[in-house]
C-alpha positions in Angstrom: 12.8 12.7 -31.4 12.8 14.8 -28.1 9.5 14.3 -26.1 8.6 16.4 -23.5 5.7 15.6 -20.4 4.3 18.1 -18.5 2.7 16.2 -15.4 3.9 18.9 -12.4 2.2 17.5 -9.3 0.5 15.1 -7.5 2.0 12.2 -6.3 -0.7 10.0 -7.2 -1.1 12.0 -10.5 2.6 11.7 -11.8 1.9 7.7 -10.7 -0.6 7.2 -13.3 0.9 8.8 -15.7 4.2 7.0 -15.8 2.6 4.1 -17.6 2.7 6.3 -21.1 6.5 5.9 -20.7 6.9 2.1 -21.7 4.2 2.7 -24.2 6.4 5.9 -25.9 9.4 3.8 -25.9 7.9 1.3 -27.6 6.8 2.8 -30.9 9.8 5.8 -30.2 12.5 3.6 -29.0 15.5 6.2 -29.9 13.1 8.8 -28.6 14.4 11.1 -25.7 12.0 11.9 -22.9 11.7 14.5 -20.5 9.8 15.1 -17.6 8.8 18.7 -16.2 7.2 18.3 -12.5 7.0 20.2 -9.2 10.8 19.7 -7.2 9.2 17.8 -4.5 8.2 15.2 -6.8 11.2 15.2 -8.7 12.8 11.9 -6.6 10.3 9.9 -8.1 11.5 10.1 -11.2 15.3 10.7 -11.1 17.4 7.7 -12.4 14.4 6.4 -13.9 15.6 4.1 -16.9 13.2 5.6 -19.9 13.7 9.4 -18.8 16.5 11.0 -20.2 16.1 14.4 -18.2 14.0 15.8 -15.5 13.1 19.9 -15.5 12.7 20.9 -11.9 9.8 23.5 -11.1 9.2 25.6 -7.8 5.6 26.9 -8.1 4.3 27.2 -4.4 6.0 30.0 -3.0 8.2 33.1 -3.9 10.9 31.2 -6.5 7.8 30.7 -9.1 9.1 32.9 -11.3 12.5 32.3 -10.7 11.3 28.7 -12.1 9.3 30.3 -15.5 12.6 31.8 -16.3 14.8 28.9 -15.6 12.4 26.9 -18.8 14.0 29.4 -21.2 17.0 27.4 -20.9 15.3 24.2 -21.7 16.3 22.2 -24.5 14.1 22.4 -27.4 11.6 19.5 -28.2 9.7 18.2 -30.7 6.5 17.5 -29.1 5.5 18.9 -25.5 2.4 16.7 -23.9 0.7 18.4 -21.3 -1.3 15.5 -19.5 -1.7 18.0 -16.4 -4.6 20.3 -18.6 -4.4 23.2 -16.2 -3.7 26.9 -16.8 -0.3 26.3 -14.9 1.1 23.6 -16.9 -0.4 25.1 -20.1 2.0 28.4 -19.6 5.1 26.0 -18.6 4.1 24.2 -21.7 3.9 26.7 -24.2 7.5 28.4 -22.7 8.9 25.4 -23.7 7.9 25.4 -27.0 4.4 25.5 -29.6 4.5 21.9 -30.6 1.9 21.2 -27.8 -0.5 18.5 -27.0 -3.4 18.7 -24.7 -7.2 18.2 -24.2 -9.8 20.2 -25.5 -11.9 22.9 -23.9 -14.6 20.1 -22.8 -12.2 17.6 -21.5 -10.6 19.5 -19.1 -11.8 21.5 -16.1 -9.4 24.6 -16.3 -11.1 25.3 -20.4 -9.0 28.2 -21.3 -5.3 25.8 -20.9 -6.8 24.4 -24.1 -6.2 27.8 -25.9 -2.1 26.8 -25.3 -2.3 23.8 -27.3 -1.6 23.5 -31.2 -3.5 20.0 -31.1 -6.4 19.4 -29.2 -7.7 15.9 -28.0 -11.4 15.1 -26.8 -11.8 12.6 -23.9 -14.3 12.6 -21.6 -13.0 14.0 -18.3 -15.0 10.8 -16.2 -13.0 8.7 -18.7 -10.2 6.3 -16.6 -7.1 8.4 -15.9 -5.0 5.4 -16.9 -6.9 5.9 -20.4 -7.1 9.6 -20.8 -3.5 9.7 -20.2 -2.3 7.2 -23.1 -5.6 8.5 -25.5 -3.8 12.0 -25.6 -0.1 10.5 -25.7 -1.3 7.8 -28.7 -3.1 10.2 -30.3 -0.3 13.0 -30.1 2.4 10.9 -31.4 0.0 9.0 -33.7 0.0 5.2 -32.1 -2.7 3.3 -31.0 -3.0 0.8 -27.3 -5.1 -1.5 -26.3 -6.3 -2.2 -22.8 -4.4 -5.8 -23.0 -1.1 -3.8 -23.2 -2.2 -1.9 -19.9 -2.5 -5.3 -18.4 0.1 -6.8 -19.7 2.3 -3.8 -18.7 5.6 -3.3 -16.9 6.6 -2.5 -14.2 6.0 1.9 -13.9 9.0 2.0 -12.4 12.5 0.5 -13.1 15.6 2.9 -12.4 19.1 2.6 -13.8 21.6 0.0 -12.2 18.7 -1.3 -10.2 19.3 -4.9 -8.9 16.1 -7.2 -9.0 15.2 -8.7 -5.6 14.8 -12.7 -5.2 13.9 -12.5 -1.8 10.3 -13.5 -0.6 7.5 -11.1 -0.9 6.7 -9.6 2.8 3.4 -9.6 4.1 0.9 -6.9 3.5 1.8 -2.6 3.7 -0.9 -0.7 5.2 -1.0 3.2 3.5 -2.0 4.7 6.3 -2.6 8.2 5.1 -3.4 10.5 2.2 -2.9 14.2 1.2 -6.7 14.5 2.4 -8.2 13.9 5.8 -11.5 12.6 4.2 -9.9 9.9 2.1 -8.4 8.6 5.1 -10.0 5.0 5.8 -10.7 5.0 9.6 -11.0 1.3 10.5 -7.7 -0.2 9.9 -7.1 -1.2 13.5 -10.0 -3.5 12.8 -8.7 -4.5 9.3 -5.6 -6.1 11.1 -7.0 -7.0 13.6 -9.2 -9.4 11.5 -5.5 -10.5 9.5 -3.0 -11.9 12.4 -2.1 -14.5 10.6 -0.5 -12.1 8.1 2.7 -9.7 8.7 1.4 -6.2 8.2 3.6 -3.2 7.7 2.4 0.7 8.2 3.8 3.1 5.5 3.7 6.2 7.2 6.3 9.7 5.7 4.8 12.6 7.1 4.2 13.8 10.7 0.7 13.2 10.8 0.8 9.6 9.3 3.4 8.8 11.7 1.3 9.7 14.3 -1.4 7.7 13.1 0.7 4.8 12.5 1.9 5.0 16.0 -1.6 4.8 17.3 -2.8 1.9 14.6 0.7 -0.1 15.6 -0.3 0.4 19.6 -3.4 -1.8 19.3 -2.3 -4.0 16.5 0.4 -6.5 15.8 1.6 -4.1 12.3 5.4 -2.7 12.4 5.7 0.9 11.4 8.4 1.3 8.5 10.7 3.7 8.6 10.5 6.8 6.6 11.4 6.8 2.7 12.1 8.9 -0.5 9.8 8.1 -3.1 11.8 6.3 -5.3 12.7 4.1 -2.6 8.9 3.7 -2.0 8.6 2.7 -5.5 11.4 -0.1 -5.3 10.8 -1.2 -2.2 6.5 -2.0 -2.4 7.7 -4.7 -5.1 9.0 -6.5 -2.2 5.3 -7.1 -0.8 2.6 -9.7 -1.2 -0.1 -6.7 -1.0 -0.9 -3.2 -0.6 -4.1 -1.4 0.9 -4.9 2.0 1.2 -6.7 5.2 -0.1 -6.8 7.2 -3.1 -3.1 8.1 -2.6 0.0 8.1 -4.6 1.8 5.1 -2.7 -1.3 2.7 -3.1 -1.5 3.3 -6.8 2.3 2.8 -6.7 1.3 -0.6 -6.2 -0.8 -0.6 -9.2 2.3 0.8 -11.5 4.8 -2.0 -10.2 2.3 -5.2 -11.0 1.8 -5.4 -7.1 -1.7 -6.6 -5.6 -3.3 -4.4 -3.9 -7.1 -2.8 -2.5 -7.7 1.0 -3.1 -10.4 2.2 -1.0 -12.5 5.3 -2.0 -15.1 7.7 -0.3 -15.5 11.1 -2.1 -13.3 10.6 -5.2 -14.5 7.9 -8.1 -12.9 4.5 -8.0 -13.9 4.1 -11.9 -11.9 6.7 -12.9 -8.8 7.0 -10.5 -8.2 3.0 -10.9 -7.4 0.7 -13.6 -8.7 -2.4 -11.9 -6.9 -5.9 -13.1 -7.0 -9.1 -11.4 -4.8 -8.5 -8.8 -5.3 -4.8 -8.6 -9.2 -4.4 -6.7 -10.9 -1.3 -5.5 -13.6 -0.8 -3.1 -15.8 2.2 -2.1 -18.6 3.6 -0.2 -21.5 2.7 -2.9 -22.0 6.6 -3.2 -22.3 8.1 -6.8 -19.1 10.6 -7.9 -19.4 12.9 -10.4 -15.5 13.0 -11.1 -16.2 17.3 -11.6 -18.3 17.8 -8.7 -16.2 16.4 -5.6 -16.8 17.2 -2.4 -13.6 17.2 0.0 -15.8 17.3 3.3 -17.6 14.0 2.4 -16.4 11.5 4.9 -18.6 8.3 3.1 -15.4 6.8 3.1 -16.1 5.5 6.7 -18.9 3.6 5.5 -16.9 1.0 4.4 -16.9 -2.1 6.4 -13.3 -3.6 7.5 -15.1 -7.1 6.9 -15.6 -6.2 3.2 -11.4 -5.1 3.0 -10.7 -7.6 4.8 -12.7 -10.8 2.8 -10.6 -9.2 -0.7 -7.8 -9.2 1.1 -8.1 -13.0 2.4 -9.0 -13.9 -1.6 -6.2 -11.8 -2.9 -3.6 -13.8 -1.0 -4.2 -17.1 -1.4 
């Protein structure tokens, strides 16, 4: 069987969906899969040891079309699942073949990408990511999960010829930034502050989180690390005791490798963008979300107390 995914963009997004991987290969394990995303994300997932092949799109500036084209030249697949459930990734979908999984009208927010699909799955949209995307997957290729296989997942992450690491788990990576200004926590200098007896590490790959990091680092005792690709990201955050940070695609990389970690949320909805576990904790402003109504000039994210992050932190690591 060839299996096709359609997750194009974002970071965090493609994150929670690599967990449908292990869960294909388990009921499909012969099964080819493929992976269509946005280039920039495309590192992620190259070399990753249950994808067989990786479509490359350009849909942010002039080459778009170049990019539609270039899908007519796709191999031809069984099943295409469209876990993205936009207009976009409905057309890249349905160029790739008719076989096509998605969510219905109501359980999307772009409707008419339903009108793509030859089978249509209802699922709330407030539903858990982490849920919708395995409810459309199971129910697509006609298996069923449990939430005690999500816990008692793999690792999201493993790539070909990669070596395990024995050494000891560093201290604790800081996520310093996000792809939004207003999920940006504001107090970490007091957060470390309050956790010298711990090493702390800044993760920090653009220009502006470098800045920050540089600022955080001046009046802390944190190093800043140096700059990464993201499947380097992905190997390397198995190395540490415990990750903090925003709604972002690094933190919840920490999630998919079975790391501990603290996700902290202002205008987005901690009950649907994490799969909280034992070791994997979220903590938010106290503010109701309506997951279809969010407002991206809500800074309730600074409400958040570093003595709260800080006391999960302490219990996470002992």
């Amino acid at each position: 069987m060839k299996i096709c995914i359609v997750k194009l963009s974002a970071f965090g997004d493609i994150v929670h969906s690599s967990v449908v991987l292990q869960f294909i290969k388990t009921h499909f394990k012969t099964a080819e899969i493929w992976w269509v995303c946005e280039d920039r994300f495309a590192n992620l997932l190259e070399n990753h040891a249950l994808i067989s092949g990786i479509i490359k799109l350009n849909l942010k500036d002039k080459k778009f079309i170049q990019s539609y084209k270039s899908l007519r030249n796709a191999p031809k697949f069984d099943i295409i699942l469209d876990l993205q459930g936009l207009i976009k990734s409905a057309i890249v979908a349905r160029i790739l073949g008719k076989n096509i999984v998605g969510f219905d009208k109501n359980s999307i927010r772009e409707s008419l990408a339903s009108l793509f699909y030859s089978k249509k799955i209802a699922c709330d949209y407030s539903q858990n990511i982490i849920i919708r995307n395995l409810t459309l997957v199971s129910k697509g290729l006609n298996f069923e999960f449990s939430k005690q296989e999500i816990l008692d997942k793999n690792p999201c992450f493993i790539y070909k010829d990669q070596k395990e690491s024995n050494s000891e788990k560093k201290g604790i990576l800081i996520v310093v930034g996000s792809s939004v200004k207003t999920k940006i926590y504001p107090k970490f200098t007091e957060v470390i502050n309050s956790l010298k007896e711990y090493e702390i590490y800044l993760s920090a790959n653009t220009k502006s989180e470098l800045e920050m990091a540089n600022k955080i680092s001046k009046q802390t005792h944190a190093k800043i690390l140096k700059p990464t690709t993201l499947s380097d990201l992905a190997k390397n955050i198995r190395n540490f005791a415990l990750v903090i940070g925003a709604d972002s695609g690094p933190t919840h990389l920490a999630w998919a490798q079975n790391v501990p970690s603290i996700t902290i949320y202002g205008y987005t909805p901690h009950f649907r963008n994490s799969f909280e576990t034992s070791i994997n904790l979220t903590i938010h402003s106290g503010k109701e979300i309506d997951p279809k109504k969010l407002d991206k000039n809500d800074f309730c994210i600074s409400k958040i107390e570093p003595k709260s992050i800080v006391n999960l932190a302490k219990e996470l690591l002992k």
